[in-house]
C-alpha positions, 0 to 999 in steps of 0.5 A: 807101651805099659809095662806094668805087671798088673797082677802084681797088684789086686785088680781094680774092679771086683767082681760085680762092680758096675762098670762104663766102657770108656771106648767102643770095642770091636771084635778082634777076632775073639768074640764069637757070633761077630765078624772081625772089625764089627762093634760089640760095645759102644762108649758109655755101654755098663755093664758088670764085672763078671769073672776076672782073668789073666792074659800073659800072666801080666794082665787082668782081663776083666769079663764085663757083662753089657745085660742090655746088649746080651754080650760078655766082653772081655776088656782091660782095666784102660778101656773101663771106668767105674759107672755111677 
């Protein structure tokens, strides 16, 4: 486990950076509109960094926009690259 407290630091991605997921995500319960287990994002999707929040004053929760899927997904500064 991690235990860096990333809002110490500035976030990696700005708002509007274009980003590539580096896992394929599903919902963990939290998406709503998708039953549990169910992929909401594949490997390589892009999306853009929309919103930037924090879970657990520890962590940034970046809100990546995947246009081409219609969905906004909320992911961690490990399950994302910078896209070309």
């Amino acid at each position: 486990m991690n235990d860096e407290n990333e809002i110490q630091k500035a976030p990696v991605f700005p708002v509007g950076t274009k980003v590539k997921s580096r896992l394929y995500i599903k919902n963990d319960g939290t998406f709503i509109g998708a039953d549990i287990g169910e992929i909401l994002i594949n490997k390589g999707d892009v999306g853009y960094i929309r919103d930037i929040g924090v879970f657990l004053q520890r962590y940034y929760i970046y809100a990546v926009d995947f246009v081409e899927r219609g969905k906004i997904v909320g992911m961690r500064k490990r399950e994302l690259d910078i896209a070309l």
